[in-house]
N, C-alpha and C positions, 0 to 999 in steps of 0.2 A: 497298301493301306486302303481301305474301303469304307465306306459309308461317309459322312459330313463329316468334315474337319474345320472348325473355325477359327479363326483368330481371336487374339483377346477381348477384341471390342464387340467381336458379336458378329462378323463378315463371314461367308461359309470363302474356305480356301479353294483356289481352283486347281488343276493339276500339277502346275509347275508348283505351287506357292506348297502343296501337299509334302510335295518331292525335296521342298527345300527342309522343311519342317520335319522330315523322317531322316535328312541328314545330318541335322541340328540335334535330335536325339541318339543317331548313330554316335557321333563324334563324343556327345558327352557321355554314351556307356561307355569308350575307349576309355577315355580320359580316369573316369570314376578306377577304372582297372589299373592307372597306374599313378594315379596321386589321390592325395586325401581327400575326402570329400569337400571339406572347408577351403581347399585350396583351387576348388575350380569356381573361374571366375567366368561371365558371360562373354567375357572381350575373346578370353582366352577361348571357349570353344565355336564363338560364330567365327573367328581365326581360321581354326580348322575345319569350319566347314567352307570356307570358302567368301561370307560372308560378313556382314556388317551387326554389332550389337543390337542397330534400330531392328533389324527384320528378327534378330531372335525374341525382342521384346513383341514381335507383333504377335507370335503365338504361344511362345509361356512370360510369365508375370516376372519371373525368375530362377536362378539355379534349382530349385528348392520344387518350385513348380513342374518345372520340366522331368527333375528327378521323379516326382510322384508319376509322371506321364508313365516312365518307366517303369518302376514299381508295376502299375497298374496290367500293364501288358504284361509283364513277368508274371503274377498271380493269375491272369487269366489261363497261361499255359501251365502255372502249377496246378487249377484245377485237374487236368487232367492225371495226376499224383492217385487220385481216387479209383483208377483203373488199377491200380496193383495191388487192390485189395477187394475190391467191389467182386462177389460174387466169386471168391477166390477161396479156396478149402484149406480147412488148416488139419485137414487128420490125415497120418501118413505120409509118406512120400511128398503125396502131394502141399501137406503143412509145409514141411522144411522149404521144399521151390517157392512158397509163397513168401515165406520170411528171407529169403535166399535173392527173389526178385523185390521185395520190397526194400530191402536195406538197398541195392545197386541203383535201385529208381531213384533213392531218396538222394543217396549221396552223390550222381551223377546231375541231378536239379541244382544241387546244392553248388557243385563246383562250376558246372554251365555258367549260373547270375550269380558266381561267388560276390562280386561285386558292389553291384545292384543291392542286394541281401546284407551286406555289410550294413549299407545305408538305410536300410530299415532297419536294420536289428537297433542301431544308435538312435534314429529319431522314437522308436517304441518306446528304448531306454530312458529318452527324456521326455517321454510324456507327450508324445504326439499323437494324438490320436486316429489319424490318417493313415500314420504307418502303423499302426498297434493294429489297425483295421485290416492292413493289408497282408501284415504278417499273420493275423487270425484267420482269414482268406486261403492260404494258403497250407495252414498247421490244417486246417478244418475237413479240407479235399481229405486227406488221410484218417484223420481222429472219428469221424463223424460214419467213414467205413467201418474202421478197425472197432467201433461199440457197438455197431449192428454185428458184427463179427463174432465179438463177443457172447450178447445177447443170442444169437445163433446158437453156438458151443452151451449153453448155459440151459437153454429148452432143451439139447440134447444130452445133457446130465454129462456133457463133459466134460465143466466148467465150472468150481463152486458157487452156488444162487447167491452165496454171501456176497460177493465181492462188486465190485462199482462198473459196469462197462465203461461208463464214459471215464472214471477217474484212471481204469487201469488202460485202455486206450490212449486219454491222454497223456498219463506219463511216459508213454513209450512215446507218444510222437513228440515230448519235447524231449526226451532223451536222443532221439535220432537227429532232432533239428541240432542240437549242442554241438552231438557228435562231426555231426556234418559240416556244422559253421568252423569245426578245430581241427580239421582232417589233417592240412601242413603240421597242426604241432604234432599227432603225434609220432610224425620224422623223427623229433627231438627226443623220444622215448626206447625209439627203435622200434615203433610197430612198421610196418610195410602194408600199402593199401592191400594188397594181397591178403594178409591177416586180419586188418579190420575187418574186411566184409562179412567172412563167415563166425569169426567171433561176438560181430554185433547179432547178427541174424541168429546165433544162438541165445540171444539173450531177448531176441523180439519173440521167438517161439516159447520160450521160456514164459516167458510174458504173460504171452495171450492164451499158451493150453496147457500152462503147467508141466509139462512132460519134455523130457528129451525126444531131439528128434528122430525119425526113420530115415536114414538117407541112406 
């Protein structure tokens, strides 16, 4: 961890107190992974870290707080989501690798902080606006390439001028976020990860250049 880290009250932490506060959020990303949200309690994860309720209150407010901690770091590494598309060619060969690596970036993000991501997708649901912020953060790294993408294909008459960059962008990336959030269900269908990925990536290229692709 690097730069200032404070405690609630406004005290910069020093290195042990850092070290305690980065285990206090380890413990409750476990935890988030194997019980419900609503079921983790502060007692329960300063327990696991080793420590005492008081010190967890000293640097998040509460469960809720601490989670956004998380949240927060997680979005920062999803920006880099926006490399699998930034400057990435969608005509040819090289199209399909593009939709081919974006579908595996997205859904390997996705399964990484399957967790973490649960709990934003629920506070967005109810109207939080923290995490509606942070899941927009996140959707954007992607969405915000794939319409310059667009826009690209579209100067080069490759792409009808009619059509919306941003709107046909964004519904691929919340098509992908969906898909991504329901990966276990579709076990219950009998797809195999194996089949999603190049089934979705045919429907991203789809998407975005209209054409089948060259592989």
């Amino acid at each position: 961890m690097t730069g200032q880290v404070r405690t609630v009250d406004g005290r910069v932490a020093g290195r042990r107190g850092q070290a305690t506060r980065q285990k206090l959020l380890d413990r409750l990303s476990e935890m988030l992974s194997s019980s419900p949200y609503r079921d983790v309690k502060v007692i329960d994860v300063a327990r696991k870290a080793g420590t005492s309720p008081a010190t967890f209150y000293q640097y998040f407010p509460d469960v809720e707080g601490a989670v956004l901690e998380l949240a927060e770091e997680m979005a920062k590494e999803g920006a880099g989501l926006t490399g699998l598309v930034s400057g990435r060619s969608w005509v040819g060969k090289a199209g399909w690798q593009t939709s081919e690596e974006l579908v595996e970036g997205f859904l390997d993000f996705w399964r990484k902080h399957d967790a973490i991501l649960r709990v934003v997708d629920l506070g967005a649901a109810e109207g939080d606006k923290r995490f509606s912020k942070i899941r927009l953060k996140i959707l954007n790294s992607v969405t915000n390439s794939l319409t310059e993408s667009v826009k690209e294909l579209q100067s080069k008459g490759r792409v009808d001028k009619d059509l919306s960059p941003a709107a046909l962008a964004g519904s691929l990336v919340v098509m992908l976020a969906s898909v991504a959030s329901h990966q276990k269900g579709f076990q219950s269908w009998g797809v195999k990860q194996a089949e999603l990925k190049p089934n979705l990536a045919m429907l991203v290229h789809l998407g975005i250049t209209g054409r089948k692709p060259t592989k």
